[in-house]
N, C-alpha and C positions, 0 to 999 in steps of 0.2 A: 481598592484603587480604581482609575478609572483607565481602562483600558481599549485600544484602538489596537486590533487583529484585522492583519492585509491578506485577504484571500481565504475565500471560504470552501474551501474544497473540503479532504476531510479531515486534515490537521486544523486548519482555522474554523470548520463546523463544530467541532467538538470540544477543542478547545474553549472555545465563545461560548456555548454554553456549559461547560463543567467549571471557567472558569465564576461565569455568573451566579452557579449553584453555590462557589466558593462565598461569595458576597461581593464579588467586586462589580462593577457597572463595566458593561463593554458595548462599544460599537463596532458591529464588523464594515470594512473596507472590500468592493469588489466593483470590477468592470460589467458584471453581468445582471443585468436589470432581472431578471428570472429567481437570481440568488434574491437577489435583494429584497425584492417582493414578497419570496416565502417566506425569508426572517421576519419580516414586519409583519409576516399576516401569521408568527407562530408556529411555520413548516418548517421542518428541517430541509436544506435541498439535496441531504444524503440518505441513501439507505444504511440503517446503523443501529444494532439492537440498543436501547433506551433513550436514546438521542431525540426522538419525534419528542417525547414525554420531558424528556427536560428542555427542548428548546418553546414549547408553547409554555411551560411555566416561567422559564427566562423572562419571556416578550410579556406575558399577562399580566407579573410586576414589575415589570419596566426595565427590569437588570441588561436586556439585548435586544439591541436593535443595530440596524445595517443603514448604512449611505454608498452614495460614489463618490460624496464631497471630502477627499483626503487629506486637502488641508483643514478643512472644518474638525474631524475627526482628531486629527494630528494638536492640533490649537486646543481642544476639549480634552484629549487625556492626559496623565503622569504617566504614561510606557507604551510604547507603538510593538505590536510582535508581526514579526513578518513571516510569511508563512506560504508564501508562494511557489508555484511547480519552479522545478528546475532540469527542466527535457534534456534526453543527450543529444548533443550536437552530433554531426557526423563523422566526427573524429573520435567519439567515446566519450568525450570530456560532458560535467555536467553543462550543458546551458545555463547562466547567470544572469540574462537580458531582464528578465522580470522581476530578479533580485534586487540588480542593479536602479531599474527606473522607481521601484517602490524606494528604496533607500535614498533614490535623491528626490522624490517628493516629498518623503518627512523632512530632510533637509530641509530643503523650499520653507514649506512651512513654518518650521523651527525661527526661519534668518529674525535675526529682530526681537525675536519673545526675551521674556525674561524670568519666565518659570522653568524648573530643572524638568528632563526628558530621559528616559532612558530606551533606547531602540534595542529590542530583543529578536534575534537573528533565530527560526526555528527554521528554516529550510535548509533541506542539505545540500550542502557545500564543501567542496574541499579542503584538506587542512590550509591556514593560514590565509583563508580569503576574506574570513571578518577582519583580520587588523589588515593585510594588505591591499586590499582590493575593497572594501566597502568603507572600511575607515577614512580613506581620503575623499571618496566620493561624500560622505555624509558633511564631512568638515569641509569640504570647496561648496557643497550647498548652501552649507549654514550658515558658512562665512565664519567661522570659528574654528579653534583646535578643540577637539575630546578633552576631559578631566574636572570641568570644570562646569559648568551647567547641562552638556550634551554626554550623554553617555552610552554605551555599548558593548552591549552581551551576546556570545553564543549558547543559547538552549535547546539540545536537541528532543526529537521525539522519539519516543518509541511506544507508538501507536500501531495496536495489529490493527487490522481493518479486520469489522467484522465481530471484536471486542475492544474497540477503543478506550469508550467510555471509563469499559472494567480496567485498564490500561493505565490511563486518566488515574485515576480514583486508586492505585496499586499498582503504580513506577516499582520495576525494579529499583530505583534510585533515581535523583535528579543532577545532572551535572551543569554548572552556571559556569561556561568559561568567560568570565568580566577582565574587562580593561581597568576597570578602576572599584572601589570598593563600594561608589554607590551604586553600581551596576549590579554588582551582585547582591548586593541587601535590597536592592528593588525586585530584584527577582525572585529572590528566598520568601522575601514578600508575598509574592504571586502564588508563591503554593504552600501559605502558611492554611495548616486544617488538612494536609495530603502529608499521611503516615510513609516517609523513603525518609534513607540516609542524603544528605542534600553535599553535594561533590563540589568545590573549587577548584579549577583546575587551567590552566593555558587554554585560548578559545583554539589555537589550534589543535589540542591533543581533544577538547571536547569536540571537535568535529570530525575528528577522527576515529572519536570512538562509536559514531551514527554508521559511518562508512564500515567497518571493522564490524561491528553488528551481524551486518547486514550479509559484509560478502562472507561470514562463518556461515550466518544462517544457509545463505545457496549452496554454500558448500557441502554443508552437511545434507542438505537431499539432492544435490548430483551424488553426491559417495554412496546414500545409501541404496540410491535407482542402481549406479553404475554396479555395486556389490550384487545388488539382487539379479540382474541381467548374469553376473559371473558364476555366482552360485549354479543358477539354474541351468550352466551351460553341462555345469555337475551333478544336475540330480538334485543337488542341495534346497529347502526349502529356508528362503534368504527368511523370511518370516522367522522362522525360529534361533537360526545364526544370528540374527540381531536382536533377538528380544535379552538373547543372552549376552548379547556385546555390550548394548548398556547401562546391563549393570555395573563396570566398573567405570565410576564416575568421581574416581580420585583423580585422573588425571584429565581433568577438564572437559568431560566428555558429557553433554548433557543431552537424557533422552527427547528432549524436543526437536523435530523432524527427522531423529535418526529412524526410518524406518521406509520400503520399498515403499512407491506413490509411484504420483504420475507428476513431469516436469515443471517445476517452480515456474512463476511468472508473476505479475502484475506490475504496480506502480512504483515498486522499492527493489527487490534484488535482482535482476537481471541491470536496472540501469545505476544501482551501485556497483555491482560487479564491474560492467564496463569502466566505474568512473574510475574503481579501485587498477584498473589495467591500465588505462587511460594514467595515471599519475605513474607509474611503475616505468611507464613507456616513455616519458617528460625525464626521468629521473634516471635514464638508462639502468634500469635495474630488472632484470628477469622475473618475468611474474608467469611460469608456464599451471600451477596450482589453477590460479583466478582464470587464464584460459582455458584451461582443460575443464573446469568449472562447465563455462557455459555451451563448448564444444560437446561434452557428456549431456547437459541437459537438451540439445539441438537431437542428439543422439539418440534419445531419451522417447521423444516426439514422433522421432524417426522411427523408432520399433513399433511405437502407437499405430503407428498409418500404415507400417506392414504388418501387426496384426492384424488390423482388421481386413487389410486387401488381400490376406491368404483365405479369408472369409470367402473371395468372389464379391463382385458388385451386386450387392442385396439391398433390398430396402434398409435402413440401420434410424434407429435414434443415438439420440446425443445425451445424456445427462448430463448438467455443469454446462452451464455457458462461462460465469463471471469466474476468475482465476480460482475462488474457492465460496466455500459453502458462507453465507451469510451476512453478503453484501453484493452491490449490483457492478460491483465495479470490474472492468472488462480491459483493460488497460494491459496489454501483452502477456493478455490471459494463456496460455497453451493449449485450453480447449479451443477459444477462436482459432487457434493457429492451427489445428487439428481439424475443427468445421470448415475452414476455408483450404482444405488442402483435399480434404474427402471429397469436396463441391467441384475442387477441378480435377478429382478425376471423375468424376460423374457419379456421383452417387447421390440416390436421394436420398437425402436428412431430416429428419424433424428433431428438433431439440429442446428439451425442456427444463428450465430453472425458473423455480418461480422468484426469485429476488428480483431476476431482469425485469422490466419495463419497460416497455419502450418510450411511453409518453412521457418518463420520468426520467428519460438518461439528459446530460446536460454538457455544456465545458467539452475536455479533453475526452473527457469518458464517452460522448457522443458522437466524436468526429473520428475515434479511432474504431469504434466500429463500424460505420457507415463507410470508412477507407477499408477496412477489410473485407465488411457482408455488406455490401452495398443493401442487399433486398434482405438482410436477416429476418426482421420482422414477419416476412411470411413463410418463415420456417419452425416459427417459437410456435409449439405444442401447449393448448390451455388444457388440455385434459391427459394426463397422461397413460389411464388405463388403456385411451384411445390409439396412443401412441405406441403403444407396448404391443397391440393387439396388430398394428399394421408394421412394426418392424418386424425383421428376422436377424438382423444385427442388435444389440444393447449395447450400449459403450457407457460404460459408469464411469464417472465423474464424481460428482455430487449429487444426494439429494435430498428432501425431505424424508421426512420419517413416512408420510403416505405416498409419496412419489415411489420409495423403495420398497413402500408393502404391494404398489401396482407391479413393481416387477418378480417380486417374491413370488406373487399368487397368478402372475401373466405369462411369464417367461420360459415355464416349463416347454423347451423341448426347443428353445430359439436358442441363438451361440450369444454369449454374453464376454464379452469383454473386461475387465475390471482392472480396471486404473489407478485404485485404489485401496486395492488390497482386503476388501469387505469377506469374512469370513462367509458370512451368512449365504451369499451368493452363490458359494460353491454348493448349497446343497439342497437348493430349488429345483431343481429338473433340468435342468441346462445345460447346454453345452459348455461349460466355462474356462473362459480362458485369459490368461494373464499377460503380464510382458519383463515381469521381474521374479516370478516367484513360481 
């Protein structure tokens, strides 16, 4: 199929090109002359293990390439997917502004054609805002009603950052909420050659179930941080309380993220959680779970910044900038929120993640850093033996497998922090100290 993906971040990067490895032809859509660029010249403009590799073989036979011309785009394919951010506003609620303007330039586009179109909705979005809310916008663009040459589907993602690809490539399942039946068979389309059970369903319950995802997943690592904090008020080591909890996985309890860490963040559950309060709160319906949610994980943070300032104000590094290990993306990561809280009470930081970049950050991911670290970049640590050798604090995070042999074989006799729960840690020479366990 020939397909037009609007916004290339990392659900439209990845998908663009895993869809191209599919065989379909795509062109990606973006505001940002920087994206565009690197797709035509075969860069991915994300950090994202296999993604470099299949986007220069995409672009080398010609399967992707990128414009800013959206109606060109829109006019040249059989199915538009939209894929664009959608920020929380300040009331909690998702932001829809960039949902909304992409939706009425396919429109735009569209008025007048006479070949059928299907617009594939993959950005999240609240229940019931593909038929209510974009439906009418598309059809007052077009100048037509839905059903009938213009069509529209919600498809969500579930894309981790970091393994998207592998994500891509082995969906738990694919869910097509269509308005009409060629919506969904264009869709089904779209990932004919991707082994999942493929879901019809109401586009609102499919957008429901992105949101519902999302705020389990935060959920389950506020409970398990909040568990390990209560344990250890007992002696208890949470570590082994939960290695035993889940096991029993009959009653819907799945070992992924159940276990002490350090507090959830980036581009997906913190601003699902909210949007999940955010509707609860519209809908007058108590949602104290999804607050308590993000109150635990603020809490979470909060233990962070008083362990280490029982430390005393030491020199300290940071391991983990980006919200987790194997992608650059920084987007209300808990480490920044952690860097910039150590920085104003004075302390000096060096920090080290080799995913980050600075000459490589872009978009949103660039301007939320720069609002929190204004000067980060001259805090990012290129060598980390270096790093290990001039702190007397270590706050683990994330890191490389050489990044953590520098502290295995460095660390002896400095106070080590861990965030993360890394065995190993404990039995380097170190002071080591935890916040959950």
């Amino acid at each position: 199929m020939r397909v037009a993906i609007f916004g290339l971040g990392y659900v439209g990067a990845v998908s663009g090109a895993c869809f191209a490895e599919l065989g379909h032809e795509v062109v990606g859509v973006d505001v940002s002359d920087a994206k565009i660029d690197m797709i035509n010249r075969g860069e991915a403009p994300i950090v994202e293990e296999m993604i470099a590799e299949l986007t220069a073989g995409a672009v080398s036979i010609g399967r992707l390439r990128a414009t800013k011309d959206a109606a060109a785009a829109v006019r040249w394919a059989e199915v538009s997917l939209v894929s664009v951010g959608t920020p929380t506003a300040r009331d909690g609620t998702p932001d829809l502004s960039y949902v909304d303007g992409v939706v009425r330039q396919i429109g735009e586009a569209l008025k007048g054609a006479d070949a059928a179109h299907t617009v594939i909705i993959r950005s999240t979005i609240p229940p019931g805002a593909t038929e209510r809310r974009l439906a009418p916008i598309l059809e007052q663009a077009a100048g037509e009603k839905l059903g009938r040459r213009i069509h529209l589907a919600f498809n969500p993602e579930f894309l981790r950052e970091g393994r998207s690809v592998r994500d891509f490539r082995q969906p738990p399942f694919t869910i097509i909420g269509a308005l009409s039946d060629r919506a969904y068979d264009d869709v089904a389309r779209l990932y004919a050659g991707v082994e999942s059970e493929i879901i019809r369903t109401e586009a609102n319950v499919a957008e429901s179930i992105k949101l519902l995802s999302n705020a389990w997943h935060g959920l389950k690592v506020a409970f398990a941080n909040e568990a390990g904090r209560i344990l250890k008020s007992a002696d208890v080591d949470s570590r082994l309380a939960l290695n035993i909890f889940v096991k029993d996985t009959v009653l819907n309890v799945s070992p992924a993220y159940l276990r002490p860490g350090f507090s959830f963040g980036g581009s997906c559950l913190p601003k699902d959680l909210r949007a999940m309060v955010s509707i609860a709160d519209r809908g007058g319906a108590a949602a104290p779970i999804m607050k308590a949610a993000l109150a635990s994980n603020e809490a979470h943070l909060d233990a962070a910044l008083e362990a280490v300032r029982a430390c005393g104000r030491r020199p300290a590094v940071l391991f983990g900038l980006a919200f987790k290990p194997g992608t650059d993306d920084l987007r209300e990561s808990p480490y920044v929120a952690l860097a910039e809280r150590l920085i104003g009470k004075g302390y000096s930081l060096k920090i080290v993640d080799p995913y980050v970049d600075a000459s490589r950050l872009m978009g949103k991911n660039k301007e939320f850093i720069e609002r929190e670290i204004p000067h980060f970049v001259e805090m990012m640590a290129r060598d980390a033996e270096d790093a290990v050798d001039d702190a007397e604090i270590i706050i683990f995070g994330h890191a490389s497998g050489v990044d953590k042999g520098a502290i295995l074989e460095r660390g002896v006799g400095k106070i080590i922090i861990d965030l993360a729960g890394d065995r190993d840690l404990e039995f380097c020479g170190a002071d080591y100290r935890s916040i959950a366990w």
